[in-house]
VEXNURO-548533 format. One record per residue (C-alpha): residue number from 0; x negated, y, z. Coordinates in steps of 0.1 Angstrom, whole numbers, always signed. Last residue first. Layout:
BEGIN
<atom><tordo>NUM</tordo><xx>X</xx><yy>Y</yy><zz>Z</zz></atom>
...
This chain:
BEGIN
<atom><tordo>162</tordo><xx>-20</xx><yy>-178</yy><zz>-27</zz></atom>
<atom><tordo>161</tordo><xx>-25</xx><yy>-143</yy><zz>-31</zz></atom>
<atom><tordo>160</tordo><xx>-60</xx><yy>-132</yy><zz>-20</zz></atom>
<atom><tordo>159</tordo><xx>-60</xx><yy>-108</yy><zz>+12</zz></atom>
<atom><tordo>158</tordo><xx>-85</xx><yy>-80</yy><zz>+4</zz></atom>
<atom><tordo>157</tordo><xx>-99</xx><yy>-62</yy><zz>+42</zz></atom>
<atom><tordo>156</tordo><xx>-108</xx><yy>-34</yy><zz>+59</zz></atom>
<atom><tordo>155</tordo><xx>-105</xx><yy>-5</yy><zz>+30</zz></atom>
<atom><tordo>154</tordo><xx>-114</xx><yy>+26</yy><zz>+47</zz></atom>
<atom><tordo>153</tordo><xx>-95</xx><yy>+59</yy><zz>+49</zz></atom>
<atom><tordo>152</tordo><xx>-105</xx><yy>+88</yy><zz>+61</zz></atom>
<atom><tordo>151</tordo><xx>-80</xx><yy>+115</yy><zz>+71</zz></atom>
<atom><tordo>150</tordo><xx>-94</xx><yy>+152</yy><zz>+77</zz></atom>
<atom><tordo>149</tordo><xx>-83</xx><yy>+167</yy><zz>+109</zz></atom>
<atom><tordo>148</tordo><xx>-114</xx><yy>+193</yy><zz>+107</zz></atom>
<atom><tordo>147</tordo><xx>-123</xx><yy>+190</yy><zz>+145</zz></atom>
<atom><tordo>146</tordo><xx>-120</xx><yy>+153</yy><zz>+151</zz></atom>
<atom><tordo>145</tordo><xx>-120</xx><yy>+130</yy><zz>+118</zz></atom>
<atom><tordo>144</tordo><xx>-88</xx><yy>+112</yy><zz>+116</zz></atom>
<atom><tordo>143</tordo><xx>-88</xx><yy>+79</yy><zz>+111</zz></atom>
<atom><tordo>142</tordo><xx>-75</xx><yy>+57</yy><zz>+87</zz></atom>
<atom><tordo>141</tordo><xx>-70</xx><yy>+16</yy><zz>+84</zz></atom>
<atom><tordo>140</tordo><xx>-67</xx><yy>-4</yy><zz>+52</zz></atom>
<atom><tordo>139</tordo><xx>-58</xx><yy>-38</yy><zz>+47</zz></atom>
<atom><tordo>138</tordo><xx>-54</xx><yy>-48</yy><zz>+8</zz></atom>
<atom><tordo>137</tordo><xx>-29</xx><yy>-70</yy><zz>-11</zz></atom>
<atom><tordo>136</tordo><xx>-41</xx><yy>-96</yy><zz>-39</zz></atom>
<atom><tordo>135</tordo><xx>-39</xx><yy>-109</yy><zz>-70</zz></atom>
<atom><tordo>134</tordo><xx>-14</xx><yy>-83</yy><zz>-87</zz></atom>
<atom><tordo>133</tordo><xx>-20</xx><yy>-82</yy><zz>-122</zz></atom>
<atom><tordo>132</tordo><xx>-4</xx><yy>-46</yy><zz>-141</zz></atom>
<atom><tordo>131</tordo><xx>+11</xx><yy>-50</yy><zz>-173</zz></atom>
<atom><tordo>130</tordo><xx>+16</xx><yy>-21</yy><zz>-195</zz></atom>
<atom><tordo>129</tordo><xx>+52</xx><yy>-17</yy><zz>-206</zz></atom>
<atom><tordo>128</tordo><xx>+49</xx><yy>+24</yy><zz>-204</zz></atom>
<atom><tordo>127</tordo><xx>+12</xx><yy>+29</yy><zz>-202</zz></atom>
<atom><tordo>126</tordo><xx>-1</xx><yy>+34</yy><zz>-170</zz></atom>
<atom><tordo>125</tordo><xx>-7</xx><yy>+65</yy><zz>-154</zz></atom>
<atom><tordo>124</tordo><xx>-38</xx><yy>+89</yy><zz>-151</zz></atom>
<atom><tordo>123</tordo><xx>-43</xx><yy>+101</yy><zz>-115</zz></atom>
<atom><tordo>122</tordo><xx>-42</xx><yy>+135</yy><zz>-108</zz></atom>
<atom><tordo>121</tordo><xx>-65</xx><yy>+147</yy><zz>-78</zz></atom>
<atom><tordo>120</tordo><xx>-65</xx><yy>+170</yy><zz>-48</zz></atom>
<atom><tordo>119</tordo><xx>-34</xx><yy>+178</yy><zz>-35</zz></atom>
<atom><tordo>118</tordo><xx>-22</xx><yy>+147</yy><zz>-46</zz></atom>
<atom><tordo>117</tordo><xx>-13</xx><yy>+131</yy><zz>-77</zz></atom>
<atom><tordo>116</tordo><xx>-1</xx><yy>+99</yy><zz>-97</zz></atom>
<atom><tordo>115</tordo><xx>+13</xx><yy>+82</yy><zz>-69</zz></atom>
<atom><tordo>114</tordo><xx>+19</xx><yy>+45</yy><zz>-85</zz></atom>
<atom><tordo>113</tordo><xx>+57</xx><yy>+35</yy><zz>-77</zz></atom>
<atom><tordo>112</tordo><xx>+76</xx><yy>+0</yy><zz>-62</zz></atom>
<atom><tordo>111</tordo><xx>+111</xx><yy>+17</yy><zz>-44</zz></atom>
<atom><tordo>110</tordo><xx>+116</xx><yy>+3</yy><zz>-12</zz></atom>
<atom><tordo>109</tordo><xx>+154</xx><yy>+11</yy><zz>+2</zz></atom>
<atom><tordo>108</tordo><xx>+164</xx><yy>-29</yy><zz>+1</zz></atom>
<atom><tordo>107</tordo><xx>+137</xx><yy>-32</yy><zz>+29</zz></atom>
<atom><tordo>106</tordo><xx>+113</xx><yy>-3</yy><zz>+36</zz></atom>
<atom><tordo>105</tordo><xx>+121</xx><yy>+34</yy><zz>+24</zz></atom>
<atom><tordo>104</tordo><xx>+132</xx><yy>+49</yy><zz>+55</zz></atom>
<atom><tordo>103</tordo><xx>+107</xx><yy>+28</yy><zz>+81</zz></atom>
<atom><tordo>102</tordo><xx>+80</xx><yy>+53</yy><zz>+88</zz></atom>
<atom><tordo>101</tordo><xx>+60</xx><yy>+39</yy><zz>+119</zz></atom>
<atom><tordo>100</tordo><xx>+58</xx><yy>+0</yy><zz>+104</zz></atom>
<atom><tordo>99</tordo><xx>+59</xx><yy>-17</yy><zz>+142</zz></atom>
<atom><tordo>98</tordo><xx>+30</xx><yy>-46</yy><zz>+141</zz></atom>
<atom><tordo>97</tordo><xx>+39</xx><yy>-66</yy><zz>+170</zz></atom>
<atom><tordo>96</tordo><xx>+45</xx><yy>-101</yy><zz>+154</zz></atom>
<atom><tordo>95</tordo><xx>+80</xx><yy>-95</yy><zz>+136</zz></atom>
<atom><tordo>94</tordo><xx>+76</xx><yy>-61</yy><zz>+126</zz></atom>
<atom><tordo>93</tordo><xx>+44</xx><yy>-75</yy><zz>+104</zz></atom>
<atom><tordo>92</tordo><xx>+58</xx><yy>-104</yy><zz>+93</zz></atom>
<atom><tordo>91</tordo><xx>+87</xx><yy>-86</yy><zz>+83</zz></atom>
<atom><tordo>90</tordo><xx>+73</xx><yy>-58</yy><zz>+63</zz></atom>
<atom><tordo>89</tordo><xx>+44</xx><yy>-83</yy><zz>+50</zz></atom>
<atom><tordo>88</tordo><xx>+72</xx><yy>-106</yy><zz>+36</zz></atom>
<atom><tordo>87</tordo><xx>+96</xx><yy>-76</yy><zz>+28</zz></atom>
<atom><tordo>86</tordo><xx>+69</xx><yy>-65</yy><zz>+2</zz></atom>
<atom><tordo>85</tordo><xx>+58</xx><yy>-91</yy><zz>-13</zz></atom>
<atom><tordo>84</tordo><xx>+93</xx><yy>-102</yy><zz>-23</zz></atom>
<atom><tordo>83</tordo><xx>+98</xx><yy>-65</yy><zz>-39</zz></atom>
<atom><tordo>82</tordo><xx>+69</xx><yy>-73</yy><zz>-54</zz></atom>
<atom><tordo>81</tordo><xx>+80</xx><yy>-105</yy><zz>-66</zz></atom>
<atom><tordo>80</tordo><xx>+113</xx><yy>-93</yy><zz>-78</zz></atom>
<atom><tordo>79</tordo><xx>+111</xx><yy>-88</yy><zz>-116</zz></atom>
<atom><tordo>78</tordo><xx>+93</xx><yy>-57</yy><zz>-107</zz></atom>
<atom><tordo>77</tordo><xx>+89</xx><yy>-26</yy><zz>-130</zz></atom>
<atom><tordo>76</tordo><xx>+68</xx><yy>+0</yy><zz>-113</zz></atom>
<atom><tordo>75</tordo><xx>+76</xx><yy>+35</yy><zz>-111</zz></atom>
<atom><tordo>74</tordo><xx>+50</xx><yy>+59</yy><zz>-121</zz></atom>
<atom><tordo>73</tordo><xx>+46</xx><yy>+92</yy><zz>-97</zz></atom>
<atom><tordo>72</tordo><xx>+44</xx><yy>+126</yy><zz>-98</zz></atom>
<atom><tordo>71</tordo><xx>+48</xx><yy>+145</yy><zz>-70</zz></atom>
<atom><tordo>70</tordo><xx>+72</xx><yy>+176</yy><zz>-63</zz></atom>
<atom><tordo>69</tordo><xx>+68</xx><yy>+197</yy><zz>-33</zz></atom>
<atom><tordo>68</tordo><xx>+95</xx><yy>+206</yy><zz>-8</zz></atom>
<atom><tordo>67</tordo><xx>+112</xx><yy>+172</yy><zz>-5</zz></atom>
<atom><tordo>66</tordo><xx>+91</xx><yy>+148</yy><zz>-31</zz></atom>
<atom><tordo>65</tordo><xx>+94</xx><yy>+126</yy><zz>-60</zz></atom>
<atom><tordo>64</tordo><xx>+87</xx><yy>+133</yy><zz>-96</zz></atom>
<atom><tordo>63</tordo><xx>+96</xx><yy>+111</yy><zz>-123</zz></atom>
<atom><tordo>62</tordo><xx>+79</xx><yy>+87</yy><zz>-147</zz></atom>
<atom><tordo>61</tordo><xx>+90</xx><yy>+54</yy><zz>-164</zz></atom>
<atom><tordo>60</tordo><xx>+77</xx><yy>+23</yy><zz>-157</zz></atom>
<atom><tordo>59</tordo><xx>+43</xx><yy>+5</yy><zz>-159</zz></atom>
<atom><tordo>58</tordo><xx>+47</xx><yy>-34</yy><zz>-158</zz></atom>
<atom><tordo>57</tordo><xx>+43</xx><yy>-60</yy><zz>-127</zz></atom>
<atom><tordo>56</tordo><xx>+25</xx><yy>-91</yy><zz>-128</zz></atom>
<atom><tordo>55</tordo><xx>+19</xx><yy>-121</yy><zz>-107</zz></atom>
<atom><tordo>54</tordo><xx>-2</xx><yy>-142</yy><zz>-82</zz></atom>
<atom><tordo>53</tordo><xx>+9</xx><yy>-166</yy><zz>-59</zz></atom>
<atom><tordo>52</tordo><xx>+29</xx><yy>-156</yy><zz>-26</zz></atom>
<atom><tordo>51</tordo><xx>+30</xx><yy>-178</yy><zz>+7</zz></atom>
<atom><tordo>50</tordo><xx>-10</xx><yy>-178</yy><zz>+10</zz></atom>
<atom><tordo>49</tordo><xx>-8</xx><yy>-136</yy><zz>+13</zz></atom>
<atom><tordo>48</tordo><xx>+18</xx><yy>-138</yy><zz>+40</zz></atom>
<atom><tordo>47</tordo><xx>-3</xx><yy>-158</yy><zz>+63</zz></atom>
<atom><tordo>46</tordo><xx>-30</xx><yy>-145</yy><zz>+55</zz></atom>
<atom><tordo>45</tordo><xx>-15</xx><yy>-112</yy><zz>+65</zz></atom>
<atom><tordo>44</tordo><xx>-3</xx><yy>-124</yy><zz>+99</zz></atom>
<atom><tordo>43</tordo><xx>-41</xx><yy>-142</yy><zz>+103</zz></atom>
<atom><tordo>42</tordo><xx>-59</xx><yy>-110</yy><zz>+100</zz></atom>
<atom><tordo>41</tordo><xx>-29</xx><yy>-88</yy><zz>+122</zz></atom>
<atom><tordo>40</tordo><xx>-34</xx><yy>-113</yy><zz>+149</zz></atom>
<atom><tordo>39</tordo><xx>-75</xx><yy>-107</yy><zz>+152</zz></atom>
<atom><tordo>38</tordo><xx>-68</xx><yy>-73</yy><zz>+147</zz></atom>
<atom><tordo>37</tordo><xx>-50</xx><yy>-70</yy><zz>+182</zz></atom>
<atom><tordo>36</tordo><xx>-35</xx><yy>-38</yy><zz>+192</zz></atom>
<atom><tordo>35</tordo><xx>-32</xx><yy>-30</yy><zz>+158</zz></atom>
<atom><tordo>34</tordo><xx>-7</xx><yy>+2</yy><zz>+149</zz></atom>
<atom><tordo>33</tordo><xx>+13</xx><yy>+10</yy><zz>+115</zz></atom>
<atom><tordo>32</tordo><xx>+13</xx><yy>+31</yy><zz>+86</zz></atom>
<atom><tordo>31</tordo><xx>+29</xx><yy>+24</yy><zz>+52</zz></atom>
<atom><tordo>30</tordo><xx>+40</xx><yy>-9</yy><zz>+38</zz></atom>
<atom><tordo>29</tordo><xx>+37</xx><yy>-21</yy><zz>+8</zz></atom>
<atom><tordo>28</tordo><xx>+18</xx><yy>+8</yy><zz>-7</zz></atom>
<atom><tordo>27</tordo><xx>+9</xx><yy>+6</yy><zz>-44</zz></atom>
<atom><tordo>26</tordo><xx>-22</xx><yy>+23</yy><zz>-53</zz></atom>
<atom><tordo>25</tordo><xx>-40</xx><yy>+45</yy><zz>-81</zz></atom>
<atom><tordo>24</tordo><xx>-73</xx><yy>+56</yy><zz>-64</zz></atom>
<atom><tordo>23</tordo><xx>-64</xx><yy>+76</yy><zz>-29</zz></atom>
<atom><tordo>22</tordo><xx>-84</xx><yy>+108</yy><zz>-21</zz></atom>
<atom><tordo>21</tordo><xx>-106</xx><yy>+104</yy><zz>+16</zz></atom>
<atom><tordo>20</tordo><xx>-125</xx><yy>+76</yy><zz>+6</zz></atom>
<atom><tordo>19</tordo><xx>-150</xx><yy>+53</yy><zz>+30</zz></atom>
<atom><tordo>18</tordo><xx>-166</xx><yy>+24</yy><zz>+12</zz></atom>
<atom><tordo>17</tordo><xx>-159</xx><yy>-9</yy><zz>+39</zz></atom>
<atom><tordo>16</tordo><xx>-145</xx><yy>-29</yy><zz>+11</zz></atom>
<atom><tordo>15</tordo><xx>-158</xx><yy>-11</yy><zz>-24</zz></atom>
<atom><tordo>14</tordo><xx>-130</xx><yy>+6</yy><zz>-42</zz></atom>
<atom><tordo>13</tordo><xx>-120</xx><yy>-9</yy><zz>-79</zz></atom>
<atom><tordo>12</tordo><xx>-86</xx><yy>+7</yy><zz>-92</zz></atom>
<atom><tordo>11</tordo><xx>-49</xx><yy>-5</yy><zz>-88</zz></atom>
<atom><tordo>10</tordo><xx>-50</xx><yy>-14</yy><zz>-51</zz></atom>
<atom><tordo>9</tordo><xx>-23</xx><yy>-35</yy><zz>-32</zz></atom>
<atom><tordo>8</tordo><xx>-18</xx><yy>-13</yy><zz>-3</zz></atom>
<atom><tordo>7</tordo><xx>-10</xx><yy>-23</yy><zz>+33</zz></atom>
<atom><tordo>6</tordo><xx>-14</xx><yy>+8</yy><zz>+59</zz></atom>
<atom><tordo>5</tordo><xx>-30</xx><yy>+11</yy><zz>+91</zz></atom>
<atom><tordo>4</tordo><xx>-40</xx><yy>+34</yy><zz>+122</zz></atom>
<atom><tordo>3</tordo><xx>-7</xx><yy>+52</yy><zz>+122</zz></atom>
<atom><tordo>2</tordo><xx>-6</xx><yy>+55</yy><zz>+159</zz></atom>
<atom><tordo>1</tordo><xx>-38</xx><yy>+58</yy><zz>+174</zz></atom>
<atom><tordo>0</tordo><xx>-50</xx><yy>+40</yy><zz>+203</zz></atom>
């Protein structure tokens, strides 16, 4: 089993479910990667979460860059606290039924909503300052890593519609 086999995202641009990507469209991660042992209790942990949340909306913030060595740009996202909600639910729900979030310094009171505006690869175009952004839903993805060239590919599993 891998490791970091999954993430929850609440995507920002259109992808097809099951369409394979290696470059992330504009995204907000709720909770980075985790393992499944048993995706049949992951699916109805994130139900769960997703029918205790209606839908809502956030606005573009300011920009900064992030980042040890390199510097990233990214948009911060101006949450009244339903994101921030959102996000403890599927952190805790997750923890809490055998779904151990690998990376846990930024999760809790230290989670910080942003947009990644660029990669290695790509820059993203941000929001305008005050724009809102509707968040209907949150998104299962899970990575592997292709043998011989290391490359990540990501496919998004599953949309889990806010109550």
């Amino acid at each position: 089993m891998a490791r970091n086999e999954h993430l929850v995202v609440v995507m920002l641009d259109p992808v097809a479910r099951g369409e394979e990507f290696e470059i992330w469209d504009r995204h907000i991660t709720l909770v980075p990667w985790f393992p499944c042992k048993d995706k049949k209790n992951l699916g109805a942990v994130l139900a769960g979460v997703a029918s205790r949340h209606s839908r809502f909306t956030v606005k573009g913030g300011g920009l900064e860059e992030w980042g040890r060595k390199e510097k990233y740009p990214v948009q911060l996202v101006e949450d009244e606290g339903r994101l921030q909600a959102l996000h403890a639910d599927v952190f805790n729900s997750l923890e809490n039924n055998g779904f151990p979030i690998h990376q846990k310094d930024f999760m809790g009171p230290k989670y910080s909503p942003h947009i990644a505006l660029r990669n290695r690869l790509q820059k993203g175009k941000a929001f305008e300052p005050g724009q809102e952004i509707s968040i209907s839903n949150f998104t299962l993805v899970k990575q592997d890593r292709l043998k011989g060239s290391g490359r990540m590919i990501k496919t998004l599993v599953k949309d889990y519609e806010l109550g």
